[in-house]
ChimeraX commands (.cxc) that place a marker at each C-alpha (Angstrom):
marker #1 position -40.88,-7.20,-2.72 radius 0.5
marker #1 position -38.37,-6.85,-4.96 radius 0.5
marker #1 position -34.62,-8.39,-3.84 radius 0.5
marker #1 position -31.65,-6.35,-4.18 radius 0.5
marker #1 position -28.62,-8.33,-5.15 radius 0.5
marker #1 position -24.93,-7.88,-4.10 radius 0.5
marker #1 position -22.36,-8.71,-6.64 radius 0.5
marker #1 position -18.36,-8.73,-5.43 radius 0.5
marker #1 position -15.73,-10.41,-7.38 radius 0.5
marker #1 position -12.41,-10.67,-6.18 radius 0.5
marker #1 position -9.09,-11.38,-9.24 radius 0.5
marker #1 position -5.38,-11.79,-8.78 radius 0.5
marker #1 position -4.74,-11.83,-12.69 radius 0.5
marker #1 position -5.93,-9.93,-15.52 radius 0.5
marker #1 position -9.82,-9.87,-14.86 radius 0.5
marker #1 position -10.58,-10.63,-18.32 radius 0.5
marker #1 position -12.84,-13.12,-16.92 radius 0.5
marker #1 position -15.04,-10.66,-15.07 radius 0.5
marker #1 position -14.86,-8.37,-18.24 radius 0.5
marker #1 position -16.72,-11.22,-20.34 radius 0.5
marker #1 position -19.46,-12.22,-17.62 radius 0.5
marker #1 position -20.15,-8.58,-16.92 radius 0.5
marker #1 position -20.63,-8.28,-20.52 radius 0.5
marker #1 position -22.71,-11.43,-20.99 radius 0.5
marker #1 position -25.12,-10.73,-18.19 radius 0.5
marker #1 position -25.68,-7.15,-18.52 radius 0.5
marker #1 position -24.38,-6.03,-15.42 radius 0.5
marker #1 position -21.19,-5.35,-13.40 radius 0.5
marker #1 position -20.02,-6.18,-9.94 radius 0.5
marker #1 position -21.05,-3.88,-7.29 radius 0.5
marker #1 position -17.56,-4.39,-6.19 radius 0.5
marker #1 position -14.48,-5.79,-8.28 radius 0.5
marker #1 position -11.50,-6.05,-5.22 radius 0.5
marker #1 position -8.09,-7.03,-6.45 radius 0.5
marker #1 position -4.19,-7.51,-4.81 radius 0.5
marker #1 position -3.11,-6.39,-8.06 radius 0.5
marker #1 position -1.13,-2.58,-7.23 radius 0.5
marker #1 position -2.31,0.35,-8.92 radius 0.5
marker #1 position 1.25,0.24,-10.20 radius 0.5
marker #1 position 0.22,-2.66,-12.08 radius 0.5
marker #1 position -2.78,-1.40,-13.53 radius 0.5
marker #1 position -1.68,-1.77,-17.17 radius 0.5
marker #1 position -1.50,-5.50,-16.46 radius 0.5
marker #1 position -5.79,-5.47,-16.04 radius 0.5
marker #1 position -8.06,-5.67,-18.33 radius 0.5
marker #1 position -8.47,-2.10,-20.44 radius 0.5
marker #1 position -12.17,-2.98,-21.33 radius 0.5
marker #1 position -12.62,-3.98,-17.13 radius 0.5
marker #1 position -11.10,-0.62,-16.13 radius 0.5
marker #1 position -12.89,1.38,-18.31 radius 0.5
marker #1 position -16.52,0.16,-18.22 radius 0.5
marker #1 position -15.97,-0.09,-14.42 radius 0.5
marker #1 position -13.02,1.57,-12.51 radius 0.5
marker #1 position -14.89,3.65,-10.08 radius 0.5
marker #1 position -16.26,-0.44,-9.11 radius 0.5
marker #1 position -12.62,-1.14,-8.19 radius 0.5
marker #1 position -10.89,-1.96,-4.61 radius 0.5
marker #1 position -7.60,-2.21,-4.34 radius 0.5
marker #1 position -5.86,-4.17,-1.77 radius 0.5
marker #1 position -2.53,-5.46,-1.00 radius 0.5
marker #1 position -0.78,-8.40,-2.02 radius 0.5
marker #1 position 0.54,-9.60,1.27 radius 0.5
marker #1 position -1.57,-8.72,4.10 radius 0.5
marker #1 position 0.24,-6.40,6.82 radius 0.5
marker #1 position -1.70,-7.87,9.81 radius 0.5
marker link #1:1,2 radius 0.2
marker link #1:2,3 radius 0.2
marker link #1:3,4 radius 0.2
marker link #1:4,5 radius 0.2
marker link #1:5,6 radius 0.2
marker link #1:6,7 radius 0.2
marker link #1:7,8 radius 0.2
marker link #1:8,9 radius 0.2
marker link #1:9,10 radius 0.2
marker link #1:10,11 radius 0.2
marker link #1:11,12 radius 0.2
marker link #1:12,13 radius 0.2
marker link #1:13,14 radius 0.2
marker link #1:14,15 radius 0.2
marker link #1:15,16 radius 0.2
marker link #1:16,17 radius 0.2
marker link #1:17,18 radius 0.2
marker link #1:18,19 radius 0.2
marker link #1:19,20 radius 0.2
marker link #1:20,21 radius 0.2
marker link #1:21,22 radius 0.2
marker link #1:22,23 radius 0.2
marker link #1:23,24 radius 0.2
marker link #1:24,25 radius 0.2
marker link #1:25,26 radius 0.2
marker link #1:26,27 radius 0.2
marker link #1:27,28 radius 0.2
marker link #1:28,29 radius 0.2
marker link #1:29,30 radius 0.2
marker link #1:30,31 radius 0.2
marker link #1:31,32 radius 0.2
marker link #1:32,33 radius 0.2
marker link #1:33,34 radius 0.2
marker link #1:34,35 radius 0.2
marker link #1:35,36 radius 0.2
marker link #1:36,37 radius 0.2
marker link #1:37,38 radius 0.2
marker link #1:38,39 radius 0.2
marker link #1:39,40 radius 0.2
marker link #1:40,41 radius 0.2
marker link #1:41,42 radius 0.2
marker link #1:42,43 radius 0.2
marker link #1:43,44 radius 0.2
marker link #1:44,45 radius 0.2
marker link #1:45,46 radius 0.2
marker link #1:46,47 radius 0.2
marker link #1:47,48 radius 0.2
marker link #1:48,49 radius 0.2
marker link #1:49,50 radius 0.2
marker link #1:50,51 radius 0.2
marker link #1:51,52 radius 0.2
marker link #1:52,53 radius 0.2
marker link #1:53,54 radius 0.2
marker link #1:54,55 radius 0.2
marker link #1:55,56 radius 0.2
marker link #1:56,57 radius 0.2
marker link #1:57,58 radius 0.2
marker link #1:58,59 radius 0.2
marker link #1:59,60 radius 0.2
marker link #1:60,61 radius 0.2
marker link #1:61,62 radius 0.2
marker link #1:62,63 radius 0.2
marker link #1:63,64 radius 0.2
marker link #1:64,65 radius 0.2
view
């Protein structure tokens, strides 16, 4: 039986990081969740966003509960 495996990375930064261990393994997260605001988007990694944006969760910086 072959195992499926669940990959979910969570980043505060740039995810530059993420970019270079996606690229080095062959794969990208199943999930990539970040507090960084989609009004900060330019601040993430362009190569990140573009080989894996529809990957991406966005959540806030300071919880509301």
């Amino acid at each position: 039986m072959k195992k499926t495996v669940i990959w979910k990375t969570f980043f505060s930064q740039s995810g530059s990081e993420i970019y270079e261990i996606s690229k080095l393994s062959g794969r990208f997260p199943n999930a990539i969740i970040t507090n960084k605001s989609i009004e900060k988007i330019e601040k993430i990694n362009p190569k990140l966003l573009e080989e894996a944006y529809s990957r991406f969760i966005f959540i806030p910086a300071k919880p509301t509960i």
